[in-house]
N, CA and C atoms as a LAMMPS dump frame, in Angstrom:
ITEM: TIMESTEP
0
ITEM: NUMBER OF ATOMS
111
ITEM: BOX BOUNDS ff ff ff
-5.0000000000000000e+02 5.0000000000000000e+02
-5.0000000000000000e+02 5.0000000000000000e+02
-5.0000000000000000e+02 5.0000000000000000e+02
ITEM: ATOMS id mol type element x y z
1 1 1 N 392.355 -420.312 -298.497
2 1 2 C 391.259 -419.413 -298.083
3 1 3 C 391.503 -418.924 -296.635
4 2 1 N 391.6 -420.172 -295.498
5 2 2 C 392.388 -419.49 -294.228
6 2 3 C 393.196 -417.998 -294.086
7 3 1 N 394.207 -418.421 -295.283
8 3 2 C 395.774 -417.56 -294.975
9 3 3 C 395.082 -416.166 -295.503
10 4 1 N 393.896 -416.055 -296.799
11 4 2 C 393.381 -414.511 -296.917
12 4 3 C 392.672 -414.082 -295.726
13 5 1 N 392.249 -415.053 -295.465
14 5 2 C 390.947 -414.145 -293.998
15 5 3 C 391.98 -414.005 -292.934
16 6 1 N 393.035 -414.44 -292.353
17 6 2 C 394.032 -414.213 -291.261
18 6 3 C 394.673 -412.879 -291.984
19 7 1 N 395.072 -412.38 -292.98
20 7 2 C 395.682 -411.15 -293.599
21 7 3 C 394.871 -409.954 -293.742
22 8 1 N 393.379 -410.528 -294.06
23 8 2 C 392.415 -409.382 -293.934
24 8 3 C 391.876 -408.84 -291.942
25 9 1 N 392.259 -409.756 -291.638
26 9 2 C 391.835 -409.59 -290.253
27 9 3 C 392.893 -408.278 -289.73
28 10 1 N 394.167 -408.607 -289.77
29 10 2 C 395.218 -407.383 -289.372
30 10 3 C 394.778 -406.202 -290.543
31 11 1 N 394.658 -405.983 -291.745
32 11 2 C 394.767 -405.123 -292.022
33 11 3 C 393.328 -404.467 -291.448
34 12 1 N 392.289 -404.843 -291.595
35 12 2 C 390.844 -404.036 -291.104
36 12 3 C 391.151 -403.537 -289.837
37 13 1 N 391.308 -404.193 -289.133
38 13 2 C 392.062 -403.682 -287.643
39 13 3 C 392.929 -402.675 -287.344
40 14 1 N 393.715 -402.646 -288.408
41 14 2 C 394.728 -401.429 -287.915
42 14 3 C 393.86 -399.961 -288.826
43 15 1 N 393.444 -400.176 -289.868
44 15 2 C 392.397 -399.177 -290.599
45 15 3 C 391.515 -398.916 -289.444
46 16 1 N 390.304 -399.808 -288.829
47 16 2 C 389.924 -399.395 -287.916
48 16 3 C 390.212 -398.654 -286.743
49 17 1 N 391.547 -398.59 -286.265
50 17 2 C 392.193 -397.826 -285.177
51 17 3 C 392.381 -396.326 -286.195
52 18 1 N 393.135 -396.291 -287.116
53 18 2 C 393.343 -394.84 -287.653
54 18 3 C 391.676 -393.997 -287.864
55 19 1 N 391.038 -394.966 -288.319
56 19 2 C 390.01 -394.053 -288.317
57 19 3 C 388.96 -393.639 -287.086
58 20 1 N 389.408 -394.666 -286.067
59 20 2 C 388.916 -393.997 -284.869
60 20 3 C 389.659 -392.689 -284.109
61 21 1 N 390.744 -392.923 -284.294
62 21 2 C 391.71 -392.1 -283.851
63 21 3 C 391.414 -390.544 -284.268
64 22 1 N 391.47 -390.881 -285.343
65 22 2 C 390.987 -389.373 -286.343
66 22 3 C 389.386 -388.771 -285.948
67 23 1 N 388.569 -389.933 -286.079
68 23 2 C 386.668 -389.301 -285.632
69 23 3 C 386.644 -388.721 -283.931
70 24 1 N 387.396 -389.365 -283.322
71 24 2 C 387.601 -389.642 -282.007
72 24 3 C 387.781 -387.937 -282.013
73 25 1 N 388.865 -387.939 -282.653
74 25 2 C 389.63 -386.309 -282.488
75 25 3 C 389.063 -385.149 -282.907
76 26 1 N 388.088 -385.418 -284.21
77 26 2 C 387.084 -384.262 -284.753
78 26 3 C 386.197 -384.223 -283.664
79 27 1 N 385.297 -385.336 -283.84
80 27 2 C 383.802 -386.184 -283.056
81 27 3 C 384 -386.425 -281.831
82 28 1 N 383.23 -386.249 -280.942
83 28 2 C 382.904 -386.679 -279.396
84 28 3 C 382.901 -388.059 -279.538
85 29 1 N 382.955 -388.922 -278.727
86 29 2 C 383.127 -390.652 -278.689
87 29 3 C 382.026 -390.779 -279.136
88 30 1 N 380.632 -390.262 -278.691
89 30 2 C 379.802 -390.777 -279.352
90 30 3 C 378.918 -391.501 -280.678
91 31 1 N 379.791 -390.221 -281.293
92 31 2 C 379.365 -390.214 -282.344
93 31 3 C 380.558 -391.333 -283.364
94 32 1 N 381.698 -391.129 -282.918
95 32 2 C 382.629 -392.257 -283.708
96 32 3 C 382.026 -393.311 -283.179
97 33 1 N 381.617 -393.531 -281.98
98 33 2 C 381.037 -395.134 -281.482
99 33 3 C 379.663 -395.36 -283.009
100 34 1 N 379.162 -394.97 -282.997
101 34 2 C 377.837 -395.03 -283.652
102 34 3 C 378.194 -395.195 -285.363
103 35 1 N 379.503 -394.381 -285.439
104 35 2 C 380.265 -394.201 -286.793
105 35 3 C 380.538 -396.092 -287.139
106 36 1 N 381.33 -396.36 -286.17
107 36 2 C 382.231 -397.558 -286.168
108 36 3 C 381.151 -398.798 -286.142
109 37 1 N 379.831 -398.433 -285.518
110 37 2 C 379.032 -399.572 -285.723
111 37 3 C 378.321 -399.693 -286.733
C-alpha cells in the first residue's frame, strides 16, 4: 500500500505542474490559484 501512494504522489505532481502551466498561460494567476484549490 506504501509503494502505490509514493507512485501516485509523483505522478499528481507532475499533472499538477502541466496544468498550471497551461491555466497560468490562458488565466491570470488568479484564477489558476483558485482553479488548483
Amino acid at each position: 500500500m506504501e509503494d502505490r501512494t509514493f507512485t501516485r504522489v509523483p505522478w499528481q505532481r507532475r499533472r499538477r505542474g502541466d496544468r498550471t502551466s497551461d491555466d497560468a498561460s490562458r488565466a491570470p494567476p488568479r484564477q489558476a490559484a483558485g482553479e488548483v484549490a
